[in-house]
C-alpha positions as CSV (number, residue, x, y, z in Angstrom):
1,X,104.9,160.1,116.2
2,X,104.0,156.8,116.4
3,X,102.7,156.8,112.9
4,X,106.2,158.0,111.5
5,X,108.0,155.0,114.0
6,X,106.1,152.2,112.2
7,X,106.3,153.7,108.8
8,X,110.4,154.1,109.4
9,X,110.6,150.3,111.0
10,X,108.8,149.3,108.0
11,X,111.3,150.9,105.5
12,X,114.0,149.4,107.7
13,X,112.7,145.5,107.8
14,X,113.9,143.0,105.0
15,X,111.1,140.8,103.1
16,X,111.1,137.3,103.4
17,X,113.7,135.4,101.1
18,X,111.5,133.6,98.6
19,X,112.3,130.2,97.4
20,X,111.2,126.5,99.0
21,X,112.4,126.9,102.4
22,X,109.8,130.0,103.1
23,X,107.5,129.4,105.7
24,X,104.6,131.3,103.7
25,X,105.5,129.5,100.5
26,X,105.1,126.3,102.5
27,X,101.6,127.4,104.2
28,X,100.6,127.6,100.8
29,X,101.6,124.6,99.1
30,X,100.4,122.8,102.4
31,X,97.6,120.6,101.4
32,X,94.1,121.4,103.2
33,X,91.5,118.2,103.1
34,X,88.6,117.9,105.0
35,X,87.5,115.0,106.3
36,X,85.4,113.0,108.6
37,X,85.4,110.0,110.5
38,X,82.8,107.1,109.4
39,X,80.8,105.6,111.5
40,X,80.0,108.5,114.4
41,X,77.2,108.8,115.8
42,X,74.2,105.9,115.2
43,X,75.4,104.8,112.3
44,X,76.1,100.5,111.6
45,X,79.7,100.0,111.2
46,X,80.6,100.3,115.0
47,X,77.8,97.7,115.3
48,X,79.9,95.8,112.5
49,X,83.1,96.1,114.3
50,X,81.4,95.4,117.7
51,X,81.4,91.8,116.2
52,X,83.9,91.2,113.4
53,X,86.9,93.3,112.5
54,X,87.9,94.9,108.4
55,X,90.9,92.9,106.7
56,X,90.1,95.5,103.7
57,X,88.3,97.7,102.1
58,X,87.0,100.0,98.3
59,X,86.2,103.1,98.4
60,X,83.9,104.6,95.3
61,X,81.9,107.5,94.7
62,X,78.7,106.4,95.3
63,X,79.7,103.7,98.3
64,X,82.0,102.2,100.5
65,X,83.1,98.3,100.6
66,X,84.4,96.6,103.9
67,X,85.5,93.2,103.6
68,X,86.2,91.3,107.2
69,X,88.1,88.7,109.1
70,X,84.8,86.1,109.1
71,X,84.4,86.6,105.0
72,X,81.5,89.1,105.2
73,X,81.4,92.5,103.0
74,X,78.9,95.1,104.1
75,X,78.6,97.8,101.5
76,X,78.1,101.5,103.3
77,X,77.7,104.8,102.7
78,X,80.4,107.3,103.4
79,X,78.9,107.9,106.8
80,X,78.9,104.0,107.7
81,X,75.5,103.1,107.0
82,X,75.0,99.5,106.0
83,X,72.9,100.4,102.2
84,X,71.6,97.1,101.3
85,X,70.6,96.3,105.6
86,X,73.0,93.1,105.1
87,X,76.2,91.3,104.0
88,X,77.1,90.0,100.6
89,X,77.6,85.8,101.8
90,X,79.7,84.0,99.9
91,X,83.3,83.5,101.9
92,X,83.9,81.3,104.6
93,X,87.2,83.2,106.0
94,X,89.2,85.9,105.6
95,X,88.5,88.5,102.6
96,X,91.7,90.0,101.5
97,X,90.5,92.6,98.8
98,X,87.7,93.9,97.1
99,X,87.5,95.2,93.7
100,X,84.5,97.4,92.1
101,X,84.4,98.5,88.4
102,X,83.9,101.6,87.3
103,X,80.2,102.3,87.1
104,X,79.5,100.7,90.7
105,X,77.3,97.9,89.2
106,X,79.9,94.7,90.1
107,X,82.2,93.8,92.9
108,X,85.0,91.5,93.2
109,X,86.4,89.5,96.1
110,X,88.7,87.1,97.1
111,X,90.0,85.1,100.3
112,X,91.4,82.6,102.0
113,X,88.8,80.0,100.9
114,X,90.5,80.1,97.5
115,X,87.5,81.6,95.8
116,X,86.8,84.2,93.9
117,X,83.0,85.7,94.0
118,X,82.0,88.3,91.6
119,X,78.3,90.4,92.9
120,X,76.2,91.9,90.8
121,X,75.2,94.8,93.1
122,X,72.0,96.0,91.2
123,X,70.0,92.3,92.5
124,X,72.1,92.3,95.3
125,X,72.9,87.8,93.8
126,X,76.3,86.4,92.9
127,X,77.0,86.7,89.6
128,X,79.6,83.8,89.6
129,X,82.3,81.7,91.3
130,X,85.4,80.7,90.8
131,X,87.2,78.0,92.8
132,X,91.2,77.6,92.8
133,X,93.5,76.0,93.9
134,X,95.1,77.7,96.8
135,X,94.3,80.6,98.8
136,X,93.8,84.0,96.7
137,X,95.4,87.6,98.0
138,X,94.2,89.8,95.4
139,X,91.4,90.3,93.0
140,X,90.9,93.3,90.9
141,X,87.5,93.5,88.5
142,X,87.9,95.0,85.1
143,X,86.9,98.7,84.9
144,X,84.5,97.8,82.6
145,X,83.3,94.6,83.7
146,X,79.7,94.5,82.0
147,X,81.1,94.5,78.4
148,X,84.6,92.6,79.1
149,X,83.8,90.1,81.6
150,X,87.2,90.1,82.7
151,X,88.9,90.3,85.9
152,X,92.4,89.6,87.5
153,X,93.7,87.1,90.2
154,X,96.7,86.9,92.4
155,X,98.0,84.1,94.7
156,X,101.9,83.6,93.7
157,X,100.6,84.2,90.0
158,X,98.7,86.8,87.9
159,X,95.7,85.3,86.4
160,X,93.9,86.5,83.9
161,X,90.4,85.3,83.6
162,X,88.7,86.2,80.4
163,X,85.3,84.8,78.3
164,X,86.0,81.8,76.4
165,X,84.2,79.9,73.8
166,X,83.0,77.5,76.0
167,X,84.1,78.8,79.1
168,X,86.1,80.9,81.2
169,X,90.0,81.0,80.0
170,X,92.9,81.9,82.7
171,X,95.4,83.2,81.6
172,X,99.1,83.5,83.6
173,X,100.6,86.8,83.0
174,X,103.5,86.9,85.5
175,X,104.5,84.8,88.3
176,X,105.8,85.7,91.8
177,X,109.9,85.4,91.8
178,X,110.7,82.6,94.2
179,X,110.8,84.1,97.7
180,X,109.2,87.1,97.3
181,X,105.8,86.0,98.7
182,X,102.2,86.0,97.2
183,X,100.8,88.4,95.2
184,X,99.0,90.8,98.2
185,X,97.1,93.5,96.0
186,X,96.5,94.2,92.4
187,X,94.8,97.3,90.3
188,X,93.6,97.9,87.3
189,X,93.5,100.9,85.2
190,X,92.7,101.5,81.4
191,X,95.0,98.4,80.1
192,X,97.4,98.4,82.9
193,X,97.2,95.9,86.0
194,X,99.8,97.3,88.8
195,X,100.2,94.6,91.6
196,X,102.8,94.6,95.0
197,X,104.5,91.7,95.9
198,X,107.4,91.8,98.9
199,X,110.0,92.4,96.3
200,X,108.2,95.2,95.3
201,X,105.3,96.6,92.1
202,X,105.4,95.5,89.1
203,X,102.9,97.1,85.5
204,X,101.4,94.6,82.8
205,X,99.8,96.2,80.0
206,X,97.2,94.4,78.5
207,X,97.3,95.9,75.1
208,X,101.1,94.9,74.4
209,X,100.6,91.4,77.0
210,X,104.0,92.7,78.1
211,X,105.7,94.0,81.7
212,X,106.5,97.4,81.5
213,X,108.5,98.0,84.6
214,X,109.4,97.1,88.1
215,X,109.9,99.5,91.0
216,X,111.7,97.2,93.9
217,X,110.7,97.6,97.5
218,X,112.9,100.5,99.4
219,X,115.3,99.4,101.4
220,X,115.0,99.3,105.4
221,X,117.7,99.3,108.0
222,X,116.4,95.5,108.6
223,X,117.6,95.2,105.0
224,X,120.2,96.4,105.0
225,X,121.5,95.2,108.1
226,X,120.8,91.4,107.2
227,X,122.6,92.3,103.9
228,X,125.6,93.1,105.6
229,X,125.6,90.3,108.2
230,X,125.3,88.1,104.8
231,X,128.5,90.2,103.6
């Protein structure tokens, strides 16, 4: 009896409507990551942050890069382990971003000191250094810094700084709108350099030397409220 009772409640119950609001189809599409948290157990980045706190940070396969507020970078391993036992010197203040090319062989950074160090991470010694003229926000190496020697700068313009004859040429590719702040983070991919601004992101390719687009910053109800006050 109570085989024929679920067999006639199972002729008598309705599938599940299929389409995007189905909870199983959502289950599925749900996206499952695992992850950890670095630095557990006796590892050194709590002893890092026991003493200095991270302003940014690169993540590649083989490493991780913390810049902090005092202008040191410790490269770890993805469990927080300090690789080369120190810091790569070179900053007197705040790092704002790091940069690594493709291969894991050189690392950019910039700060508040106005300079820009480039690290050769093989001999663990700075490569080179390049003084401006105001503090720099963004840096990012060219994916394949050995051959091009190139790499990207961003205070309230994008530099370009390239090999010259005699030496280094910078190059301005775009410059912040007034307003809009300093350039605060910049990558590059392939021939495109992508870098945010308040007013929003903005691609250069390198190939054409042209802009390609500009994506504005969404709007928030701070916005839009001071919009309509100006109204």
């Amino acid at each position: 009896f109570q085989e024929k009772l679920e067999e006639s409640r199972e002729a008598t119950e309705e599938p599940p409507e299929a389409g995007c609001d189905s909870e199983a189809e959502y289950e599925e599409l749900e996206p499952r990551l695992k992850y950890h948290r670095v630095g557990q157990g006796n590892t050194d980045l709590p002893r890092i942050l026991d003493k200095d706190f991270i302003t940014c940070l690169a993540v590649h396969s083989k490493f991780i890069c913390v810049g902090t507020n005092w202008g040191n970078i410790y490269i770890l391993d993805h469990m927080g382990n300090n690789i080369q036992g120190r810091s790569l010197s070179g900053h007197s203040t705040t790092v704002n971003q790091i940069s690594v090319d493709e291969k894991g062989e050189y690392l950019a950074s910039c700060s508040m000191d106005e300079r820009v160090i480039i690290h050769n991470l093989f001999n663990k010694k700075t490569y080179s250094t390049l003084k401006l003229d105001k503090p720099v926000y963004a840096v990012a190496i060219s994916p394949n810094f050995a051959a091009t020697q190139s790499y990207v700068t961003g205070d309230d313009r994008l530099i370009l700084v390239e090999p010259g004859f005699i030496k280094k040429q910078h190059r301005v590719l775009a410059e912040a709108r007034p307003n809009c702040g300093a350039i605060r983070c910049i990558v590059w991919a392939n021939s495109l350099v992508v870098w945010g601004t308040e007013e929003g992101v903005r691609a250069y390719c390198l190939v054409e030397r042209r802009s390609l687009t500009s994506l504005p910053r969404p709007a928030t109800e701070t916005d839009r409220t001071a919009a309509f006050i100006q109204v």
